[in-house]
C-alpha positions as CSV (number, residue, x, y, z in Angstrom):
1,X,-77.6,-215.3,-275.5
2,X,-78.0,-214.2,-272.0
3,X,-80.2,-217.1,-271.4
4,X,-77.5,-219.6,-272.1
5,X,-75.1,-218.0,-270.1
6,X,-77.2,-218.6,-267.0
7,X,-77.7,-221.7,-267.7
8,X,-73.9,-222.3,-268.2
9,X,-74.0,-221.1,-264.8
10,X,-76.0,-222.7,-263.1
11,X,-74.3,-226.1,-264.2
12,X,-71.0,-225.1,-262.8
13,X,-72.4,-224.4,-259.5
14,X,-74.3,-227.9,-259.2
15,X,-71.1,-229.3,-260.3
16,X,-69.5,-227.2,-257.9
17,X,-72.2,-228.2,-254.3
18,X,-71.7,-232.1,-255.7
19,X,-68.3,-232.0,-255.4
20,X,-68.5,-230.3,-252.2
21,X,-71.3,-232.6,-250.5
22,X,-69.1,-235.5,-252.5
23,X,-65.7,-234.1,-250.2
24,X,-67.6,-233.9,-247.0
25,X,-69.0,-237.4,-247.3
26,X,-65.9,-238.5,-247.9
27,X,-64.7,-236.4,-244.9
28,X,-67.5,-238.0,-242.9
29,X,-66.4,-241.5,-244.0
30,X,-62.7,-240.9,-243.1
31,X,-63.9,-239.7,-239.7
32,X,-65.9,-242.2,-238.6
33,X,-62.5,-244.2,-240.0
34,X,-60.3,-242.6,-237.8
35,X,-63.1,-242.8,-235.0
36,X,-63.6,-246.7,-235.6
37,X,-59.6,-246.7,-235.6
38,X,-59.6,-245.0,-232.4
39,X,-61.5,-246.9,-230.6
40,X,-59.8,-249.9,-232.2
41,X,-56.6,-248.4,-230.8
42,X,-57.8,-247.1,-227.7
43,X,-58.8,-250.5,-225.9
44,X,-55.0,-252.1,-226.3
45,X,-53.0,-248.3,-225.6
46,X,-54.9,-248.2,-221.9
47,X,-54.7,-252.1,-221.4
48,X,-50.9,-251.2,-222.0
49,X,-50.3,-248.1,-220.8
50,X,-52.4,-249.1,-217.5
51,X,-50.8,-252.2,-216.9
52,X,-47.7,-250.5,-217.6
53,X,-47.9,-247.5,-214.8
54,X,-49.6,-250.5,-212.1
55,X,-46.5,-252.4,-212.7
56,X,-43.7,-249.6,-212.5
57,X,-46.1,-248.1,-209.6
58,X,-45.7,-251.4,-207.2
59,X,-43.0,-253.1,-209.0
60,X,-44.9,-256.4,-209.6
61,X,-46.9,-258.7,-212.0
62,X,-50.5,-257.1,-212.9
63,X,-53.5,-258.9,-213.8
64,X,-56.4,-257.0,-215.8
65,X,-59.8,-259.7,-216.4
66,X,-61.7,-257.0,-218.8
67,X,-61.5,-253.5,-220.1
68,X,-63.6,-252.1,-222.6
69,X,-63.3,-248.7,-224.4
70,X,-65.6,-246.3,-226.0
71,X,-65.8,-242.8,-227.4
72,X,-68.2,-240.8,-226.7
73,X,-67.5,-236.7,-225.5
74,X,-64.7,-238.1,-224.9
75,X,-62.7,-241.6,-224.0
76,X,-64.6,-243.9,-221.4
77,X,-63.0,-246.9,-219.4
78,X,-64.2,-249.0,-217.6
79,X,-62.2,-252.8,-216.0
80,X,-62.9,-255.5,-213.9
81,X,-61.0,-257.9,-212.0
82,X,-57.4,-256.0,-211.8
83,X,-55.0,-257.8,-209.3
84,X,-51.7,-256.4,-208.3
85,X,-49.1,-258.8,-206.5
86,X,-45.8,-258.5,-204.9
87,X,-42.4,-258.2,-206.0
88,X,-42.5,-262.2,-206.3
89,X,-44.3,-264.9,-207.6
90,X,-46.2,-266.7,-206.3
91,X,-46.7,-264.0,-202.8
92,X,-44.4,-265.4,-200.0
93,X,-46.7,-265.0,-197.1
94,X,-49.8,-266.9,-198.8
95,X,-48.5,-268.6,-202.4
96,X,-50.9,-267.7,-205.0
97,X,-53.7,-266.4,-203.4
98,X,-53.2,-262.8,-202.0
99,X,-52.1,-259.8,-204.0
100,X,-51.4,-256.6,-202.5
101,X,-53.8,-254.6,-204.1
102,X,-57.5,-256.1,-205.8
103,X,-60.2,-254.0,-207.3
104,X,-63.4,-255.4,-208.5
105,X,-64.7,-252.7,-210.9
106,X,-62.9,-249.1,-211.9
107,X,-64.1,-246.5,-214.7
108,X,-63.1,-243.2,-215.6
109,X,-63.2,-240.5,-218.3
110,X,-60.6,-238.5,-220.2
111,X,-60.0,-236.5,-222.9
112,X,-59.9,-238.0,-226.3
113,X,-56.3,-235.9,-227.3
114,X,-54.9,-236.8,-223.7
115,X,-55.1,-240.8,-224.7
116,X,-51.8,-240.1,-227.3
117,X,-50.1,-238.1,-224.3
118,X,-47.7,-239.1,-222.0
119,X,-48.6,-239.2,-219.3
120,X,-52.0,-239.4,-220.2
121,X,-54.1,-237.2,-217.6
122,X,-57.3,-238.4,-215.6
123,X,-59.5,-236.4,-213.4
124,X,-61.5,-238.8,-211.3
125,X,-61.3,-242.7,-211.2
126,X,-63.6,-244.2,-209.4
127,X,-63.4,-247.3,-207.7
128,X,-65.6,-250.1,-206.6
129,X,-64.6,-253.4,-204.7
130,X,-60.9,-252.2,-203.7
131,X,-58.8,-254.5,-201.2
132,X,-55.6,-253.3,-200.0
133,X,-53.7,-256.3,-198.3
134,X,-50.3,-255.0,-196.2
135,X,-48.1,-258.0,-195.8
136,X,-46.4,-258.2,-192.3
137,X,-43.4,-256.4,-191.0
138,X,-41.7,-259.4,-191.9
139,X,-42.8,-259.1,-195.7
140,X,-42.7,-255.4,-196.5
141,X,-40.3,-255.9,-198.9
142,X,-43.0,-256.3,-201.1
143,X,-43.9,-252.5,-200.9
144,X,-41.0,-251.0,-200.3
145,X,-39.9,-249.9,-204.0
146,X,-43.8,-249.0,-203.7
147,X,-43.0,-245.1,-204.3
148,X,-39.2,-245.8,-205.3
149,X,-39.8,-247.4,-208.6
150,X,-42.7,-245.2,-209.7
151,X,-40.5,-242.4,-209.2
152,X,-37.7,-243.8,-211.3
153,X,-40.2,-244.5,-213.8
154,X,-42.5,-242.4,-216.0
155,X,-45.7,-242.8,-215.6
156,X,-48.0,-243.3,-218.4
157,X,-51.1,-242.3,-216.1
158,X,-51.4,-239.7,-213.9
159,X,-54.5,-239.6,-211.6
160,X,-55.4,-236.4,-209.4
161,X,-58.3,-238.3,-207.3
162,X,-59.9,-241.4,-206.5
163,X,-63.4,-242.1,-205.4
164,X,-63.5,-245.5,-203.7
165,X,-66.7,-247.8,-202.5
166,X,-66.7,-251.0,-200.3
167,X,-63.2,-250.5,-199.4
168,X,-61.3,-253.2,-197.3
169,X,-57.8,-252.3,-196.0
170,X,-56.3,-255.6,-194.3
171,X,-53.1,-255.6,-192.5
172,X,-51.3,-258.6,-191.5
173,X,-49.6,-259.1,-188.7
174,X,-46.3,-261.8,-187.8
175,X,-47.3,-262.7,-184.6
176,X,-49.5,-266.3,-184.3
177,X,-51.5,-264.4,-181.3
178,X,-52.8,-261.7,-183.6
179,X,-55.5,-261.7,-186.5
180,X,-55.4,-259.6,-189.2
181,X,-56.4,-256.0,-188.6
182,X,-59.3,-255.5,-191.1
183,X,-61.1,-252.0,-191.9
184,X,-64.5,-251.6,-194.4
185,X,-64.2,-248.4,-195.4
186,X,-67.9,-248.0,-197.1
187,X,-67.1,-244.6,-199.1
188,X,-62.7,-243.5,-199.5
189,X,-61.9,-240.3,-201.5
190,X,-58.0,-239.9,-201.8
191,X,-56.3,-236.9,-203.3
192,X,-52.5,-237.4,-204.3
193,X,-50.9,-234.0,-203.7
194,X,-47.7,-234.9,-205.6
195,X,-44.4,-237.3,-205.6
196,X,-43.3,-237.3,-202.0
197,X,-46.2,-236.1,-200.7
198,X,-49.2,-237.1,-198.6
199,X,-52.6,-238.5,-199.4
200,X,-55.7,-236.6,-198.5
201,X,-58.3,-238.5,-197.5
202,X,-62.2,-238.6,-196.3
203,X,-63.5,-242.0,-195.3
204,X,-66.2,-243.5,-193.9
205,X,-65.6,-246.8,-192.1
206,X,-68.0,-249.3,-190.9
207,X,-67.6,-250.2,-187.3
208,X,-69.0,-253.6,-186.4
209,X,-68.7,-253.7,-182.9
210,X,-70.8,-251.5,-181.7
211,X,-72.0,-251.1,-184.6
212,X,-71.7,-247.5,-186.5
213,X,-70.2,-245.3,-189.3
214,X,-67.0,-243.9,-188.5
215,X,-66.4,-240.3,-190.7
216,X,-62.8,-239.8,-190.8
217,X,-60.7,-237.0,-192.3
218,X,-57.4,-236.3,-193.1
219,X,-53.9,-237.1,-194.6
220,X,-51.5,-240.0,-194.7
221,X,-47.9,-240.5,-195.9
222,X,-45.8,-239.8,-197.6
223,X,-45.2,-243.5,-196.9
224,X,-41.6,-244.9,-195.2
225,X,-40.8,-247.5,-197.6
226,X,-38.4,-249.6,-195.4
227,X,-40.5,-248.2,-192.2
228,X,-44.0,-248.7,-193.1
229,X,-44.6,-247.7,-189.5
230,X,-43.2,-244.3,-189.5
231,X,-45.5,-243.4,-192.1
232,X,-47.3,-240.5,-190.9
233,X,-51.0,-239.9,-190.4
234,X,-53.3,-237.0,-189.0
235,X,-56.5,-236.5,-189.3
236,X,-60.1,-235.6,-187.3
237,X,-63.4,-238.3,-186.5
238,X,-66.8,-238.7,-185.3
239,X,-68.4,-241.5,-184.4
240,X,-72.3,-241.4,-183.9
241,X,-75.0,-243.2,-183.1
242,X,-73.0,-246.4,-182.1
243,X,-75.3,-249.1,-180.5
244,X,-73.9,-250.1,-177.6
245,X,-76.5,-253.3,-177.5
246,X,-74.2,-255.4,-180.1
247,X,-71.9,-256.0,-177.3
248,X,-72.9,-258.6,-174.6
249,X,-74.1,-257.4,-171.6
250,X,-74.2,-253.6,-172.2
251,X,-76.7,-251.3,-173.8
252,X,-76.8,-247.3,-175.0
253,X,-76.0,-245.3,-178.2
254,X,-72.4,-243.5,-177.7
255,X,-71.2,-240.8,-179.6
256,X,-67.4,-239.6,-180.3
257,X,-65.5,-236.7,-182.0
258,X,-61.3,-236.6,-181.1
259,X,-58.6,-236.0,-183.3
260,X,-55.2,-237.9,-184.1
261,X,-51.7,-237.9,-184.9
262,X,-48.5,-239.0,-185.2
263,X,-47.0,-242.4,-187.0
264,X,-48.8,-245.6,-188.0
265,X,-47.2,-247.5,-185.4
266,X,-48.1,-244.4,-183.1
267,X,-50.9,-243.0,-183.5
268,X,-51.6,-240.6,-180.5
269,X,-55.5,-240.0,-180.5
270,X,-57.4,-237.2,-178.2
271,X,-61.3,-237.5,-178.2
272,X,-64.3,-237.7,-176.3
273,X,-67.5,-239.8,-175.6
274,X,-71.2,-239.3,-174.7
275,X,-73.7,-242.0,-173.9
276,X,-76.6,-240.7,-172.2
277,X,-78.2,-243.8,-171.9
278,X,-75.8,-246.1,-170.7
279,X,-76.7,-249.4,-169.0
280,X,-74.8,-252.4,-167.8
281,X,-77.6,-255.2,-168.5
282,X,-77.3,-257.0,-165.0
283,X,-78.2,-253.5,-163.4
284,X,-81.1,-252.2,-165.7
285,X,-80.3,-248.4,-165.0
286,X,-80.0,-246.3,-167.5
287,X,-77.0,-243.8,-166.5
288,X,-75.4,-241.0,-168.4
289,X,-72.3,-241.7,-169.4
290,X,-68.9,-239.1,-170.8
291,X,-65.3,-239.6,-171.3
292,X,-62.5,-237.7,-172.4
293,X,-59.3,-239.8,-173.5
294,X,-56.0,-239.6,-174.5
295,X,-55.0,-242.8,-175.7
296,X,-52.3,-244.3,-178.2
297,X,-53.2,-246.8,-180.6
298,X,-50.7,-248.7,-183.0
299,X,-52.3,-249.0,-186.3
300,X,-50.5,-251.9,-187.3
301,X,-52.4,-254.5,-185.0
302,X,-55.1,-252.3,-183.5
303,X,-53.5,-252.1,-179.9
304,X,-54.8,-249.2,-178.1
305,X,-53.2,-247.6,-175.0
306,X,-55.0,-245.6,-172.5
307,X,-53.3,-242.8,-170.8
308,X,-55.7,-241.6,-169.1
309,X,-59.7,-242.0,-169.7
310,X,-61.5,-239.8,-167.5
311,X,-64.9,-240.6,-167.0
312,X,-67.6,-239.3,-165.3
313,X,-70.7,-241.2,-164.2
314,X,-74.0,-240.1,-163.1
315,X,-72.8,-237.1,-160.5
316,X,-69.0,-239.3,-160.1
317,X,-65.9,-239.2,-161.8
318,X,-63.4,-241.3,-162.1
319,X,-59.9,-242.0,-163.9
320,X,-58.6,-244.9,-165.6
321,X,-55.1,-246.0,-167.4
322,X,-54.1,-249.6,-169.2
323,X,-54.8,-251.2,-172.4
324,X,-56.9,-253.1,-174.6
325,X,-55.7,-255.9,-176.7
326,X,-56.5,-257.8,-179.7
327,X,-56.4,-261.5,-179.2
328,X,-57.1,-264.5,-181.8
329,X,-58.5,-267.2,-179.5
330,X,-61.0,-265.9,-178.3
331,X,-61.4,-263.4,-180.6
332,X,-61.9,-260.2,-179.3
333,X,-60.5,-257.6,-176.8
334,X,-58.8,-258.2,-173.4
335,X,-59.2,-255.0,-171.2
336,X,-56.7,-254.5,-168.9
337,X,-57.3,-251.2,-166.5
338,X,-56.1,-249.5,-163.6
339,X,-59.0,-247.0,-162.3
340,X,-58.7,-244.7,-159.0
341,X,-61.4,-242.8,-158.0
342,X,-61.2,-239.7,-155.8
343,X,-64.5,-238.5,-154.8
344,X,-67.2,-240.9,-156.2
345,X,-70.9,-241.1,-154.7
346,X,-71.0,-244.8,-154.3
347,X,-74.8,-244.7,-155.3
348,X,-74.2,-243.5,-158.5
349,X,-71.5,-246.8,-159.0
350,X,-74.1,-249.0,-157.7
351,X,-77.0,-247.5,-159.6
352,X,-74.5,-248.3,-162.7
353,X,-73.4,-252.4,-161.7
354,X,-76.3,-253.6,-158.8
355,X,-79.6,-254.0,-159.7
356,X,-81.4,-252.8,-156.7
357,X,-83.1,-249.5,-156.3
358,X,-82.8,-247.6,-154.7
359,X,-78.7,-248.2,-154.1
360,X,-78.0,-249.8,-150.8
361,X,-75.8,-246.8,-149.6
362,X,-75.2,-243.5,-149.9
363,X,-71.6,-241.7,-149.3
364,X,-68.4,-240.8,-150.8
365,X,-66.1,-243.2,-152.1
366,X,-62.1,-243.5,-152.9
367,X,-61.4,-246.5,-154.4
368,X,-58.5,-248.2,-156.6
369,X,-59.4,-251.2,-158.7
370,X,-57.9,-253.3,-161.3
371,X,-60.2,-253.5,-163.7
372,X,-59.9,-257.2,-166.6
373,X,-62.3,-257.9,-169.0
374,X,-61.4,-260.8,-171.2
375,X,-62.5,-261.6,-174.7
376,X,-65.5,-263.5,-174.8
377,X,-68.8,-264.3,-175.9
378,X,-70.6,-263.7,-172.7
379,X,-72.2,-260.7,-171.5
380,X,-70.1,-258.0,-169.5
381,X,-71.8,-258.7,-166.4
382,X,-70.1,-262.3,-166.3
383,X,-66.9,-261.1,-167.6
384,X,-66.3,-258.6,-165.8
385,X,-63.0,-258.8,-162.8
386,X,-62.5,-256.5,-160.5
387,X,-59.6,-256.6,-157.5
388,X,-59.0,-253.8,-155.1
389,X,-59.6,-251.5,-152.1
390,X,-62.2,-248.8,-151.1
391,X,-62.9,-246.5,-148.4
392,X,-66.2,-245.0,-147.9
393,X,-66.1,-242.5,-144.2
394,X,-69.5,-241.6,-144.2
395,X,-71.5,-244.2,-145.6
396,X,-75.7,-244.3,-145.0
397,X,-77.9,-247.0,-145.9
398,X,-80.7,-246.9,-147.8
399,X,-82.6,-249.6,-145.9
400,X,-85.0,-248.6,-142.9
401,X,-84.2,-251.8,-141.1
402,X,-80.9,-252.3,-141.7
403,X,-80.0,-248.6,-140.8
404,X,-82.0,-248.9,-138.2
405,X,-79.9,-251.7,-136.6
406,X,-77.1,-249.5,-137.3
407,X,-78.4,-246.7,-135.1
408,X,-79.9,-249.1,-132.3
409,X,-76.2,-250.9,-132.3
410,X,-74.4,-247.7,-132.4
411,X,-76.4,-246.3,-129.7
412,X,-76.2,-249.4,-127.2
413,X,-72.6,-249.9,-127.7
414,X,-72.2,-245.9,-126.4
415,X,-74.1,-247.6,-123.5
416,X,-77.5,-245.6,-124.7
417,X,-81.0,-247.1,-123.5
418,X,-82.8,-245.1,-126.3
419,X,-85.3,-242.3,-125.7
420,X,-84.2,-239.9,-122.8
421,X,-80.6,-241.2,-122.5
422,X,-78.9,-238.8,-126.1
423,X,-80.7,-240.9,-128.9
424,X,-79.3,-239.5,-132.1
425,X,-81.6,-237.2,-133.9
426,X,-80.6,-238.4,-137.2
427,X,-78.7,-241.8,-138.4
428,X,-75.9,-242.7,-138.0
429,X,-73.1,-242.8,-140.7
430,X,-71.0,-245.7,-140.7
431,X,-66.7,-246.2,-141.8
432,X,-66.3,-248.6,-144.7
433,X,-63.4,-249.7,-145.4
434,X,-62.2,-253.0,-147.0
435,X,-60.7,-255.1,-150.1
436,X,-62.7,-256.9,-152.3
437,X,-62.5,-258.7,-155.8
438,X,-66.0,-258.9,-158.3
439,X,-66.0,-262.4,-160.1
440,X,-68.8,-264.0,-162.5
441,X,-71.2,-261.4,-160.9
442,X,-70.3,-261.4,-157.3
443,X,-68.4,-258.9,-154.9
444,X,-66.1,-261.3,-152.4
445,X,-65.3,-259.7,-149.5
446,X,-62.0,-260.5,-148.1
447,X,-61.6,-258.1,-145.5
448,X,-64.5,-255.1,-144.1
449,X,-63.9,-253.1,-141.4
450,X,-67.0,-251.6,-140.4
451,X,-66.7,-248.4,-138.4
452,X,-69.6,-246.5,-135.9
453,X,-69.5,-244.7,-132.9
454,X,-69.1,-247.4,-130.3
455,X,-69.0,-250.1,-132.5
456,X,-66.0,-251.7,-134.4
457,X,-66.6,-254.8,-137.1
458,X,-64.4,-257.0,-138.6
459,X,-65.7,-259.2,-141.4
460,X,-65.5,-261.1,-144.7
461,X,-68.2,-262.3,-147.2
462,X,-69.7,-261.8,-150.7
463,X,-72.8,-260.0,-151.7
464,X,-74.4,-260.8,-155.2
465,X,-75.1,-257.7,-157.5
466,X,-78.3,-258.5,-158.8
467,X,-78.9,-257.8,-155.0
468,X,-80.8,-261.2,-154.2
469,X,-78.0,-262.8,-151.8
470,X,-75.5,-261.6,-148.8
471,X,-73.8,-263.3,-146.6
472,X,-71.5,-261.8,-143.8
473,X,-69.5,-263.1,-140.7
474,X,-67.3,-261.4,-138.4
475,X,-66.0,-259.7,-134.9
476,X,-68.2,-256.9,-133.3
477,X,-65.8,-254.9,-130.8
478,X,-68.1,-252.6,-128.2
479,X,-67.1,-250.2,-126.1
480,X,-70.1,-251.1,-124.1
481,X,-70.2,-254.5,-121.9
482,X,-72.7,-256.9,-123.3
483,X,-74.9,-256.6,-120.2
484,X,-75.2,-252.6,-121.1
485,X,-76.5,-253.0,-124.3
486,X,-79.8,-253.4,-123.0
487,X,-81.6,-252.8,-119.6
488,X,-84.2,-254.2,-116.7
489,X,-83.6,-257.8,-116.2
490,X,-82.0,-258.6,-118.9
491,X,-79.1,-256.2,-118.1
492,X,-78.9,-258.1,-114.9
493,X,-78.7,-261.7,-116.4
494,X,-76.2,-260.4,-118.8
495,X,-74.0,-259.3,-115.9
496,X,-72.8,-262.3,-115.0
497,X,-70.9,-263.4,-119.0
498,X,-69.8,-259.8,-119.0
499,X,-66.0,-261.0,-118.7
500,X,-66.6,-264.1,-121.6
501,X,-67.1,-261.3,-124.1
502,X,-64.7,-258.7,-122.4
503,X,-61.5,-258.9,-124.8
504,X,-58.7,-257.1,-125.5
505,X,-60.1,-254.1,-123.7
506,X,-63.3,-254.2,-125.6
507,X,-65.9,-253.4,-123.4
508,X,-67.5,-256.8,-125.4
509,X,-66.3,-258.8,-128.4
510,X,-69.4,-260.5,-129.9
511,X,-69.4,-262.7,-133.3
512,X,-72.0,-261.9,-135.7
513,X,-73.3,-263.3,-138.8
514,X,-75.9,-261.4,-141.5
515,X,-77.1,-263.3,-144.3
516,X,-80.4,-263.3,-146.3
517,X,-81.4,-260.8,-149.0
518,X,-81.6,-256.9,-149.3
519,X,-85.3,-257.1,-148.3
520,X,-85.1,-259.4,-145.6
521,X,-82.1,-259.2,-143.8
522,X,-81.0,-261.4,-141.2
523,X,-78.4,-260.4,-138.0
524,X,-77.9,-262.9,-135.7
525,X,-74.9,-264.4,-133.4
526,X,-72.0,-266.6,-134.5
527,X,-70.4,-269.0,-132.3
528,X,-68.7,-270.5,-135.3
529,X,-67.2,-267.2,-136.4
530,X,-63.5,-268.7,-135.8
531,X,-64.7,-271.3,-138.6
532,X,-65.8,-269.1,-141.0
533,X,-63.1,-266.7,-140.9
534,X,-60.8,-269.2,-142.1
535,X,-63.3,-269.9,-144.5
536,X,-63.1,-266.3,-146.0
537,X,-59.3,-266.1,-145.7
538,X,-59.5,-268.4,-148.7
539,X,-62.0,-267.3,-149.9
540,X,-60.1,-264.8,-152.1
541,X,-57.7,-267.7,-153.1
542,X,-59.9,-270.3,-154.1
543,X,-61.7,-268.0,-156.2
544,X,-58.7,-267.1,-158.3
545,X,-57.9,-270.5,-158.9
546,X,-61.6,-271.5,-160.0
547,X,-61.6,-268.6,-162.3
548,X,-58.2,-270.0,-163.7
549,X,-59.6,-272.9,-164.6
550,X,-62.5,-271.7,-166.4
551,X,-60.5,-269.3,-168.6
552,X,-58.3,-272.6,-169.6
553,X,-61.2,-274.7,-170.3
């Protein structure tokens, strides 16, 4: 008896664990049922809901190439080719062919009960490929409901941060003289604080000229719709290791840290810059380099402002004020400056532009100078135009011979015969004073007055700064008469043109010509002084126009 009850038993329970392994196939089955119906769901909801909150976001027509869905701890997504256009069809400022917005690839991850919410909830997307094209202040109609509809709307996505790559943020401009202002942003992380509020952002932008990585930080928005401009931005940079050597002409590796603020069209920008190997390539020299700035750049066409740039160069400072440009033909930058310095060593500004060495003088110098560099594929040397006046009271040069003549003229003028009659114990310093203008590499001289102790010059001439070339003419006043500039017998042969040369109440007026090269320099008379200065009077003119014309051609 007892042996059949177990065994009655024991066929209940298999009955019983085959109906329950039979119920948990089946629940099994129906899961990877509901999965396979899921994922069957999934692919069309996103396609939908994403084109969806694109469209109600920007308030235009959305294209989405591919999207493919799967499940797996959770709902993956990934799309290519996803174009967003303007408010019309085809886009009014280039039919057909630009949208405002274009990614290449995106993918992210969610939850796989947050797909049937609404909005449904992502963490991260991440982006790859993404170009943002702003239409011109003529077109911003297109994203002015930018915000405005998507507020109005519900969104079927919501988004908390984006991770971008090989960014490119294009905005076009209305005027026929500008290009567009383009950006690559290698690396862009954007955090969306809420409706109404800014963006947070850290990118890295790729400079191309010099080149270098550009590590920005900071927050933008929320935007103006009908005033893209008075968007705001803030936000903190550094710029390092920038090689200088992509530009023509120059050479070093700047670095720069600032800060900014303000609006789009404003953007008010406070840094500073450090090249410790600065060189201008028709000097050579290596000079060290540092600037502090204020400047104000509009972001809409890349403009920049400077107000000031103090810089300091070698043991000199100086200060600068103007603007810099963008231009289409040729493109580029066209530098337009005002610089004063106060208390410059001239040696340290010709170590940095003239490639002799040592510098030719020595001294302090004030100077004002307008300073134009044009856009251009040449180097900076050949570029570069300067126009202005200096003043240097105690100038020394670096020459033996040439100070020497210096000395010997100063001395002899004072009616000195050298040794035993107050010969100077150390050189003489000399007055400079003059204007001048620096053209395709070479300083004209319009007027120099030239300033030692018994001596007074007036000239005109040009001087090449790769140091190979002067040539100077002009009027030496004396206080001595010619025959007392020297002594013996040929002070008493002089005697007699004493009053050819005695002018104005000069004790002697002599003309006087030096020409040659730094190393060999050559003074001399010149009886055809009179000539020549007309010569140099137009000098300055003639000039200007020949550089006119090759800026046209």
């Amino acid at each position: 008896m007892a042996s059949g009850f177990f065994l009655v038993q024991s066929r209940r329970q298999s009955r019983r664990w085959r109906w329950i392994a039979g119920f948990l196939l089946i629940l099994v089955a129906a899961s990877v049922v509901c999965v396979r119906l899921v994922i069957a769901r999934a692919q069309p909801i996103l396609r939908a809901r994403l084109i969806e909150t694109l469209s109600a976001r920007f308030k235009s027509r959305v294209e989405l190439a591919d999207l493919n869905v799967w499940v797996a701890d959770g709902v993956h997504v990934e799309g290519k080719g996803l174009r967003i256009f303007g408010t019309t069809d085809p886009n009014p400022w280039e039919p057909g062919v630009q949208p405002l917005l274009e990614i290449g690839e995106f993918r992210f991850q969610t939850s796989l009960r947050s797909l049937f919410r609404d909005p449904m909830h992502v963490d991260i997307l991440y982006v790859d490929g993404l170009v943002v094209n702003v239409p011109s202040t003529n077109r911003r109609q297109e994203i002015r409901d930018l915000r405005q509809r998507g507020q109005k709307m519900k969104m079927s996505i919501a988004v908390d941060r984006f991770v971008c790559a090989n960014t490119k943020l294009i905005i076009n401009t209305s005027r026929p003289s500008k290009l567009p202002l383009e950006f690559d942003i290698s690396d862009l992380r954007l955090k969306e604080i809420g409706p109404g509020q800014p963006l947070r952002f850290d990118a890295t932008l790729v400079n191309p000229r010099p080149v270098g990585a550009i590590h920005s930080t900071g927050q933008f928005g929320p935007l103006n719709e009908t005033s893209p401009r008075e968007s705001a931005v803030a936000g903190n940079y550094s710029f390092t290791h920038a090689d200088l050597g992509t530009l023509p002409g120059i050479g070093g590796i700047l670095s720069s840290t600032g800060k900014y603020g303000g609006t789009l069209g404003r953007i008010e920008v406070e840094g500073q810059t450090d090249t410790p190997d600065f060189q201008i390539a028709l000097s050579g020299h290596r000079v060290r380099l540092h600037t502090d700035f204020h400047a104000i750049v509009d972001g809409t066409d890349g403009d920049t402002y400077l107000d000031p740039v103090k810089a300091t160069v070698l043991h000199s400072s100086f200060t600068a004020r103007g603007k810099i440009v963008r231009i289409k033909n040729p493109r580029g930058h066209d530098v337009e400056l005002e610089v004063v310095l106060g208390q410059a060593h001239v040696e340290d500004l010709l170590k940095l532009g003239i490639k002799t060495d040592p510098p030719v003088m020595t001294g302090v110098i004030a100077m004002r100078t307008k300073l134009s560099l044009p856009a251009g594929g040449e180097d900076i040397g050949k570029r570069l135009e300067l126009e202005g006046d200096f003043h240097l009271p105690a100038a020394q040069f670096t020459n033996d011979k040439v100070q020497g003549r210096i000395d010997w003229l100063s001395m002899r003028s004072l009616g000195k015969s050298g040794a035993g009659q107050g010969q100077a114990d150390q050189a003489v310093t000399s007055d400079l004073k003059g204007t001048f203008i620096l053209s395709r590499g070479v300083l004209f001289f319009s007027s120099l007055h030239f300033l030692v102790p018994g001596t007074h010059a007036d000239m005109a001439g040009k001087y090449s700064l790769d140091g190979d070339t002067f040539n100077f003419h002009g009027l030496l006043r004396l206080n001595a008469k010619l025959s007392q500039m020297t002594t013996g017998w040929k002070s008493i042969l002089l005697k007699p043109v004493d009053p050819f040369f005695h002018k104005d109440g000069a004790g002697a007026e002599i003309p006087f010509t030096i020409s040659g090269t730094r190393e060999a320099p050559r003074f001399g008379l010149d009886f055809h002084s009179k000539d020549q200065h007309l010569k140099d009077q137009h000098l300055k003119e003639d000039h200007l126009i020949e550089s006119g014309k090759t800026a046209s051609r």
